[in-house]
N, C-alpha and C positions, 0 to 999 in steps of 0.2 A: 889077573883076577879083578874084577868087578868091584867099582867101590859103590855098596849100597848105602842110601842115606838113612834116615829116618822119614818113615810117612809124614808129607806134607799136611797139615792140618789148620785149615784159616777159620778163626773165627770171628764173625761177623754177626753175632747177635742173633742167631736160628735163620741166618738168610738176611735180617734186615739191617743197612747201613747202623755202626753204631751212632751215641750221639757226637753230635759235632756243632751245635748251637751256642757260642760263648758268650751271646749278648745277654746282658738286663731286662730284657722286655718282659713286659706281664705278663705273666703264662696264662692262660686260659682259667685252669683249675683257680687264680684266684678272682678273677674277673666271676668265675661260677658262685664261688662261696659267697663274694659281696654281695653277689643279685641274690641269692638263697638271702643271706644271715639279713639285707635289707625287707624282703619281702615277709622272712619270718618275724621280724620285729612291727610291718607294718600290719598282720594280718593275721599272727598272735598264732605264731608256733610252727614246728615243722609240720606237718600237717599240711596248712594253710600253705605253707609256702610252695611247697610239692606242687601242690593243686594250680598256683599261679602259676609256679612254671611251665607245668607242663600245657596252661590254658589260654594261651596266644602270642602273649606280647605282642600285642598291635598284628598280630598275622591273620591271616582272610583265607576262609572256603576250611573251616576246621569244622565245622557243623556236623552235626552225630548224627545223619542221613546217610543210609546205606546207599550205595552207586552201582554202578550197572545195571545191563536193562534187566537182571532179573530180582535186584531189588540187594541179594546179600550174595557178596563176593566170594565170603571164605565159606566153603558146605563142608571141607573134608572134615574126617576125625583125625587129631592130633595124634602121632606117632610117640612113643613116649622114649625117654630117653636112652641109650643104647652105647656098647663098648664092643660088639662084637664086629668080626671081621669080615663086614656086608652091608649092602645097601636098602634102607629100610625106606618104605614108601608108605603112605596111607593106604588102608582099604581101598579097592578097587581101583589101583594102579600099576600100571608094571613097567619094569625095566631094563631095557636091553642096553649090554654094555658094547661100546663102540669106539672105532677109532682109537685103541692103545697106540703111545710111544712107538716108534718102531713100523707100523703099517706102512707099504710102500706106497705112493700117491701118485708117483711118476715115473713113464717106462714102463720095462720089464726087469724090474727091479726085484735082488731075491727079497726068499721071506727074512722075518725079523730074528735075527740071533746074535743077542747081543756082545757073546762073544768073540764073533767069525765079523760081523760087519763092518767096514773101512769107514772113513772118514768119509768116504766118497756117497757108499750107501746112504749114511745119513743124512745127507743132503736132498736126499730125494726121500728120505721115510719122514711118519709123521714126528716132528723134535718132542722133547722130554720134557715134563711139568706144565702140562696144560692150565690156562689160568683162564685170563679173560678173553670174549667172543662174542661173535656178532653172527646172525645169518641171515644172508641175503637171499631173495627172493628168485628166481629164476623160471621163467616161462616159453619154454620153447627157444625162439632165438631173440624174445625180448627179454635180457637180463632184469630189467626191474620192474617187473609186474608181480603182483600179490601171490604169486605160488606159494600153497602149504606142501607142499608133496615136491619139490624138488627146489636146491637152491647152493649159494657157497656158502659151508661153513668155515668162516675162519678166526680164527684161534692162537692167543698168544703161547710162548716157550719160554716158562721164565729162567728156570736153569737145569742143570747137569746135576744128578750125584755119580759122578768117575765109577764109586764102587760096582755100580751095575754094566757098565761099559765097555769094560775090557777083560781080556781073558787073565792080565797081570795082577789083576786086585783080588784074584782068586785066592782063598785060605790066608790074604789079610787083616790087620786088624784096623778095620778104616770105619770110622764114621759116615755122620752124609756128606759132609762137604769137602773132605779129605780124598786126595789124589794118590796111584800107588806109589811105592817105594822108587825114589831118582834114583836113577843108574849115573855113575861119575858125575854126579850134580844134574843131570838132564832128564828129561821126558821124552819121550817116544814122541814125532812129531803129526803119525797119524793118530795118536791117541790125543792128543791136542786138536787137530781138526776135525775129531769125529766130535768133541766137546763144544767147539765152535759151531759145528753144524748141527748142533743139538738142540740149541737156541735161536731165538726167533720167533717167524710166525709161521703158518699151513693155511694155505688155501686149498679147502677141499668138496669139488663139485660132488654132493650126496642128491638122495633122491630114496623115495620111500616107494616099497617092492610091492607086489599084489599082494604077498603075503605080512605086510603089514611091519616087515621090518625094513630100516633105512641101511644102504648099499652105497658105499664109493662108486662115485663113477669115473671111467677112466677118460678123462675129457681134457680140452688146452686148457680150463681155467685151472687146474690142479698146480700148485707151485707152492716152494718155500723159499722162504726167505730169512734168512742167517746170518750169522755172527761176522761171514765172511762177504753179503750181498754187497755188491756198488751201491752208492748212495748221494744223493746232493743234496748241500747247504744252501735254505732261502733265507729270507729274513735280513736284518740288521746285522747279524755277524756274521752273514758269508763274506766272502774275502778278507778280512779282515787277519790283523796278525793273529787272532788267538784262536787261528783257525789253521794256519799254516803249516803243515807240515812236507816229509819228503816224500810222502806219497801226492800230495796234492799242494805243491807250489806255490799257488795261486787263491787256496785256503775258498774253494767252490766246491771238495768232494771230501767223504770219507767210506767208511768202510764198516756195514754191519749194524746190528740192532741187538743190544744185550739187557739181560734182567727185563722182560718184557711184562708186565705185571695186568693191570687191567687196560682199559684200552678207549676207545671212543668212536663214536659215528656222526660223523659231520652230515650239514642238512643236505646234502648234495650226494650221500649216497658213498661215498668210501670209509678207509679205514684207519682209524689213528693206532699207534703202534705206542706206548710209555714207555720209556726206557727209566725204571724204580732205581733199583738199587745197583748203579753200576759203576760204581768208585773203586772197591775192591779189586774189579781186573784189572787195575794196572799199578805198579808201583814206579816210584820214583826211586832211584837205590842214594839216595843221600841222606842225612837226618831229617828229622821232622822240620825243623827249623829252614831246611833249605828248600821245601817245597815252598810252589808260587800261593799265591791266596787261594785263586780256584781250586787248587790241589788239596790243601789245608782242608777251607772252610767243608768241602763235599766227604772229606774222610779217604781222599788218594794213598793207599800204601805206603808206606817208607822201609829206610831201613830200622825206622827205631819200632817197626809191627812185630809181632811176634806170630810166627816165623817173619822174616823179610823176604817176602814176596807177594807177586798178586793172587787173589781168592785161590784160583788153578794152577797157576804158574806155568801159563801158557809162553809166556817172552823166557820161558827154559827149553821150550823144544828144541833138539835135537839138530836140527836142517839147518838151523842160522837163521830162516828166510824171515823177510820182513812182516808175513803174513802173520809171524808168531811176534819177532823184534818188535814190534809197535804198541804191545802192553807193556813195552818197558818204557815211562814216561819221564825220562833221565834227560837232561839236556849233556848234550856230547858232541858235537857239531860248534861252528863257529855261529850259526841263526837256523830258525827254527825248520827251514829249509832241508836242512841236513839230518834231521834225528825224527822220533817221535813225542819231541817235549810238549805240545800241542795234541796228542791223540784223543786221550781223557776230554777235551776241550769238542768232541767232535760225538760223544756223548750226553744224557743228562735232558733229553729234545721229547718231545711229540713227532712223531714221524706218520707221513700221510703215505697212502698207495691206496692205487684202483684196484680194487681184486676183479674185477673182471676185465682188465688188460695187463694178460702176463706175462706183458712186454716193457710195461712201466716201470719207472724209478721210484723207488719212496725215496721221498722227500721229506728234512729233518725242517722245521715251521720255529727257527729262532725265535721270531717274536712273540711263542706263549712263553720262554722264561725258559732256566736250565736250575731244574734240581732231579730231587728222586720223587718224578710224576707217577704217582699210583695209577691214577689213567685222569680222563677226561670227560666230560658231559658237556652237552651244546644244547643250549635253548632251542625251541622249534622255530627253523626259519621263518622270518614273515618279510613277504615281500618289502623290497625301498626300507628295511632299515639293517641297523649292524647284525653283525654272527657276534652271540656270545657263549663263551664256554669260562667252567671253573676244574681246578684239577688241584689236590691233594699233594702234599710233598711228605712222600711216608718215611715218616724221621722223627724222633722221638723233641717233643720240642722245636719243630717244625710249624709252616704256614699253608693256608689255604688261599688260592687266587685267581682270578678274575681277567680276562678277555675281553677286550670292545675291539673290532673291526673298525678303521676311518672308513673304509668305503660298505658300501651296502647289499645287502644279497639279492639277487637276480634270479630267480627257479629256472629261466632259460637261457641264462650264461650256463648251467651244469656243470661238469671240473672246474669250470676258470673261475669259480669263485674259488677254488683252492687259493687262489692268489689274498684273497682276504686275510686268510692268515698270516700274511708277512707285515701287516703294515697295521698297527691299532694300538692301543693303551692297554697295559699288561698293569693291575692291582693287585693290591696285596691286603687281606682282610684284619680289621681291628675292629674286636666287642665289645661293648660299655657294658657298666654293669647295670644299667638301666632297660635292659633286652633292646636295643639301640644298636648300630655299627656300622663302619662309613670303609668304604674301598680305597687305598692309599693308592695314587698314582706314582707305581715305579718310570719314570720320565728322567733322562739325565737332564737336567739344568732346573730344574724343580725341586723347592725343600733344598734340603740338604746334599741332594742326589747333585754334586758340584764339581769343578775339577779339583776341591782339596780332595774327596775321597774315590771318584770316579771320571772317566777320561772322556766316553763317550757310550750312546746308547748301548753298544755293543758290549761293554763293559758292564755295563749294569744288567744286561741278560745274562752274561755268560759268570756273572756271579749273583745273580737273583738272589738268595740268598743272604749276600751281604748286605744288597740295599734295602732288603725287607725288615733286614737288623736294624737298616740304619734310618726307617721310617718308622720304626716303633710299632710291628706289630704285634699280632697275638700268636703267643707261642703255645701251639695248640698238642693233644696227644696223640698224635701220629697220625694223621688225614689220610683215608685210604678212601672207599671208593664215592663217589657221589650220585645222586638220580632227582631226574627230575618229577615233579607229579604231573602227569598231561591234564589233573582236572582244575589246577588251580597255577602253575608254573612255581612253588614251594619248591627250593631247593632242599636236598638233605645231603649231609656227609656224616661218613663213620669213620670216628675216633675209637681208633682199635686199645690202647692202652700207654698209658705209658706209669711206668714200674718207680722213676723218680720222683714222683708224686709222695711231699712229707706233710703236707700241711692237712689238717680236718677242723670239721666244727662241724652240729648238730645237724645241718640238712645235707651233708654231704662228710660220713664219717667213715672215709677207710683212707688206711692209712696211706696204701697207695693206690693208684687208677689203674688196677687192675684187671677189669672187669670189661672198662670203656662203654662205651657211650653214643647217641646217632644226635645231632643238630641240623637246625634245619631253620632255613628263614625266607623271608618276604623281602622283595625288592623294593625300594621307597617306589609309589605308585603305579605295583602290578610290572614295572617297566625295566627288563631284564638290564640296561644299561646303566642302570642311575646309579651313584655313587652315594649310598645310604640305604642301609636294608636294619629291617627287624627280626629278633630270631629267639628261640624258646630251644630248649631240652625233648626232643621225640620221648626219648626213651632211654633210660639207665640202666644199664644190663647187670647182671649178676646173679646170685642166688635170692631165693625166695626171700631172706630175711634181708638182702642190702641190694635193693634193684628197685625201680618203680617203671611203670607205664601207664599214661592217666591218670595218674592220681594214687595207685595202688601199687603191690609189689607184683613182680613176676611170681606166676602160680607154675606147679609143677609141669605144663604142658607148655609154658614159655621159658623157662630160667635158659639163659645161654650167656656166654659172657666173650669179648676179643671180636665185636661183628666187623665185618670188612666186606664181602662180597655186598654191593646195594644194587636192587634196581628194579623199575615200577615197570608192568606190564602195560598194556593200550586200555586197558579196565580198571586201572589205579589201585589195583595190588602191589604191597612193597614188599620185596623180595629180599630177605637180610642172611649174610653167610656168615659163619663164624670160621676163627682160622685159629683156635688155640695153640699153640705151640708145640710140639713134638717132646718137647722135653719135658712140659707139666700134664700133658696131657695124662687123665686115669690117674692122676697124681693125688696128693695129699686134700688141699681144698679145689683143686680139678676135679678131681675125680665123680663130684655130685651132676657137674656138666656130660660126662662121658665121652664117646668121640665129635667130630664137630658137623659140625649140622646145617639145616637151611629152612627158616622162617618164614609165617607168610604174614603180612599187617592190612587192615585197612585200615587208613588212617581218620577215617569220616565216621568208623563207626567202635572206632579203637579196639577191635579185635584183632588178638595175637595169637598164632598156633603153630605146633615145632610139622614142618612138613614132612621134613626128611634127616636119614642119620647117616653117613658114609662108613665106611668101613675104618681099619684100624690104620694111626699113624699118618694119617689126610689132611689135606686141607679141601673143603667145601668150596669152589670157584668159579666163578663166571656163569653166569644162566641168560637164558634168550629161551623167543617161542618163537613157533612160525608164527605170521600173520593174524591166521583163524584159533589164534592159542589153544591150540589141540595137542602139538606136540610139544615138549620143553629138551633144551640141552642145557646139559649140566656138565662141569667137570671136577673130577675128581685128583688132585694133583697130589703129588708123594705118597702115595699109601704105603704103609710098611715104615715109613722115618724113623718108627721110635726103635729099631734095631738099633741095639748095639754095636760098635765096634768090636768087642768082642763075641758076639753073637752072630755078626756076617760072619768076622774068621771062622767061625765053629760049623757054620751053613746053618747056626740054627734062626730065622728071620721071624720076626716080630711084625704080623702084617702081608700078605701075600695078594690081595685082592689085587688083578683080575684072575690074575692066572692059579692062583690056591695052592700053594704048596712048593712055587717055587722061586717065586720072587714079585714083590710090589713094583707095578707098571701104572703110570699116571694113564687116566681114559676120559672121554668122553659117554655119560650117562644118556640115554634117547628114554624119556618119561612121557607115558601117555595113559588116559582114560581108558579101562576096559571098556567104558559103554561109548568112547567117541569124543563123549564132553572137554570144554575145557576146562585147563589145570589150574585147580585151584579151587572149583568149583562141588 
């Protein structure tokens, strides 16, 4: 007889790494309040103070001048807010849903059922939880020409819920994140690869039909790339020992791209891949105490987790093989040679790949840093000088940081500036309360960054984190995605929330930051690399009575709260995504938000309008246009999450959107103009 265990169940904070920050550094929140409580003291009230915040601090091109060439950006009418189980678009728009989970993209591959499909299928159908995305332009047989009408789309897989996956989780009592019932302590070791193969990214050549709707094409660039792809280490900590393992000897490869969240487009045309929150899949099975630092600091499994094991508990499969063995982050072996105590370590990167050779390797880019990267933004290339990019580490009490390339960008080197990424100064940000802040250079042999606390540069990437502890930055609430403004080079990032938040005073009074927030700043003269920038408050999210933007609070066609999707169109539209939680959503003081949504700003003439409303149980994620901004993709990732575990057991589901009636499938939205125009307009 069968020994059955109890449903696996990890929890990991709704998906995101919990906190794991044990430094003193000044958290954000009160750096915020001292510039508040000093500005309202100078300028006689909150009021006054709002107003300055929100009115430069030393930042340039903020002038209340409509932009584009038709004068005013935003025309649509505002969508009002919404709880039902569908996609709400403005007047005179419509939307065809595209691309679910599951569509095949490669071969003669069957259709999608989630039941019946192997591990193997998966691997060739579109992976689960569509987030972030880019589309690339394609013409003919020149891949990067301006095409609106055909091009790749491709699109990260952040993760799995098991529940929808297997014919075994049927009439179980599983949540989202929970896996079904171990058989003699084990998993089925196809139901593990079909999990692995579920994650990742999709490249998928589309192309828009006479009749107006967009069609997969069955073309060579179509490919995924998964939890199980080969992969190579650049950067400062390839070869290196904290790279070593028994798959890869020599500490130059590993294996796969997990938690894939937002993502990034270098000026040369490919594709950055984030790997956010990916500490979870592996555990260490010894106490807390006996993990390494990197293990510790990033939030690596132990046995003292409850349960003890990783997110999936994929190093349970079934087979033995090492393709599952390697989430087990255990040292067992006489060096690192022999085990996977290093696998985790091969995690945590920016990872680069050409999508239109789907022959290439992505390549993991050590030298932007190792935490849980939300994704990545790149300043616009300018010839003969450096690439810089900034990226978010989405973690509660976490940091935001900074990229300078040593060498210079080339438009007619093309990939080989890929090579830029391995070698440059990697910063980490710190805010005065003066609207002031200067870029800490994470550098081993600089500061403090010494052999008492660190060994070598490699060292200090592969626990970023620690030296950003140990340079005194700012601990910020949860940095998720960032965008650049193409009309002034204004960075912005969104601070989605963090719930630890106990302190208040008069211009800034809730008890916790739960609402979050977008910042945004000026590089010390216009000059993306300098080491000193100035920065103001965009926007305070929340409900009408505790939110402001310019000056004022959110009116009922803007309140939104938790923004995380960012990103500015080629006409300097800002694009803001909310990603409320599954568990508070439609909740108590949720519940005035509804389900979660997508924003449009212009930030020149500080109008704010709600665009769009997704269906139930969703996160709102990732947006891109073609070229000629006529079409927009959107994605729509977990619809249906707020089911119950007991409401899957029963089959009664909470949330069904696409399919209506029988189960929540993550998609891809294709939004366009009835009359043609662009979106937004």
């Amino acid at each position: 007889m069968s020994n059955i265990s109890n449903n696996l169940i990890i929890d990991n904070g709704d998906g995101d790494e919990p906190m794991s920050n044990p430094s003193n550094n000044r958290h954000f929140n009160d750096v915020l309040n001292a510039s508040l409580s000093r500005r309202s003291a100078l300028k006689g009230g909150l009021g006054a103070s709002i107003t300055a915040l929100f009115g430069g601090v030393g930042l340039v091109g903020c002038a209340t001048t409509a932009g584009g060439a038709g004068g005013q950006l935003i025309g649509f009418e505002a969508v009002p807010i919404g709880s039902a189980d569908t996609v709400v678009v403005p007047k005179g728009y419509k939307v065809q849903n595209f691309i679910p989970w599951g569509t095949p993209i490669t071969g003669n591959m069957p259709a999608f059922d989630p039941l019946k499909n192997t591990g193997a299928d998966q691997a060739n159908q579109l992976g689960s939880h569509h987030d972030g995305m880019h589309f690339f332009p394609i013409e003919g047989k020149d891949p990067y020409s301006g095409s609106s009408t055909e091009g790749l789309l491709v699109l990260n897989h952040e993760y799995v819920e098991p529940r929808y996956m297997h014919a075994s989780a049927v009439g179980q009592k599983l949540s989202r994140d929970a896996v079904p019932a171990l058989v003699n302590g084990k998993r089925p070791a196809d139901e593990c690869r079909k999990e692995i193969n579920g994650h990742g990214v999709s490249v998928v050549h589309i192309k828009k039909g006479g009749n107006g709707q967009w069609e997969v094409v069955n073309s060579k660039f179509n490919r995924r790339i998964t939890g199980a792809t080969p992969m190579v280490i650049n950067g400062p900590v390839r070869g290196t020992d904290f790279v070593k393992t028994k798959h890869s000897p020599d500490g130059t490869r590993t294996r796969g791209t997990l938690n894939n969240c937002a993502h990034g487009v270098t000026p040369w045309n490919t594709y950055m891949m984030a790997e956010e929150n990916w500490a979870g899949y592996f555990i260490n099975k010894v106490s807390a105490s006996g993990r390494t630092r990197e293990q510790s600091r990033y939030g690596v499994n132990s046995n003292d987790s409850k349960p003890a094991t990783s997110r999936y508990g994929w190093e349970l499969a079934d087979s033995g093989a090492d393709e599952f063995a390697r989430f087990d982050v255990s040292a067992t072996g006489a060096d690192a040679t022999q085990d996977y105590r290093n696998e985790a370590n091969g995690f945590g990167w920016m990872v680069e790949v050409d999508p239109f050779n789907p022959d290439s390797t992505p390549v993991k880019r050590t030298a932007l840093g190792r935490f849980a990267h939300e994704g990545v933004v790149f300043q616009p290339g300018v010839e003969g000088k450096p690439v810089v990019c900034y990226s978010g580490d989405d973690a509660t009490n976490e940091y935001i940081y900074k990229f300078v390339s040593k060498g210079v960008y080339r438009k007619a080197a093309g990939l080989a500036n890929g090579a830029l990424l391995d070698e440059g100064t990697l910063y980490v940000a710190k805010f005065n309360d003066d609207g002031s802040g200067v870029w800490l250079p994470l550098v081993f042999g600089q500061g403090p960054l010494t052999p008492f606390r660190f060994n070598s540069q490699a060292d200090v990437l592969v626990n970023t984190r620690l030296a950003a502890d140990t340079l005194g930055a700012t601990r910020m609430d949860r940095p998720e995605w960032g965008a650049i403004d193409p009309k002034n080079g204004q960075v912005y990032f969104t601070l989605t929330n963090n719930s630890d938040r106990t302190t208040t005073d008069k211009a800034n009074p809730r008890e916790k930051s739960r609402w979050g927030h977008i910042i945004r700043w000026t590089e010390a003269g216009n000059d993306p690399a300098a080491t000193r920038f100035n920065w103001n408050i965009f926007l305070l999210a929340g409900p009408e009575k505790d939110s402001q933007f310019a000056g004022k609070p959110l009116n009922k066609d803007q309140i939104f709260n938790s923004p995380d999707g960012l990103w500015f169109d080629n006409d300097g539209r800002l694009w803001i995504q909310s990603d409320i939680s599954e568990s508070s959503m439609n909740q108590g003081d949720y519940a005035q938000f509804g389900n979660n949504q997508m924003l449009c700003a212009d930030p020149r003439t500080n109008e704010l309008k709600r665009f769009l409303v997704g269906p139930l149980g969703q996160e709102i994620t990732g947006v891109i246009t073609t070229p000629d901004g006529k079409t927009m993709f959107v994605n729509v990732q977990h619809p249906g999450a707020t089911t119950t575990a007991d409401d899957f057991a029963a089959g009664k589901l909470t949330g069904t959107w696409p399919n209506m009636g029988r189960y929540g499938r993550s998609a891809t939205i294709v939004i366009t103009k009835e009359d043609g125009g662009v979106i937004g307009t």
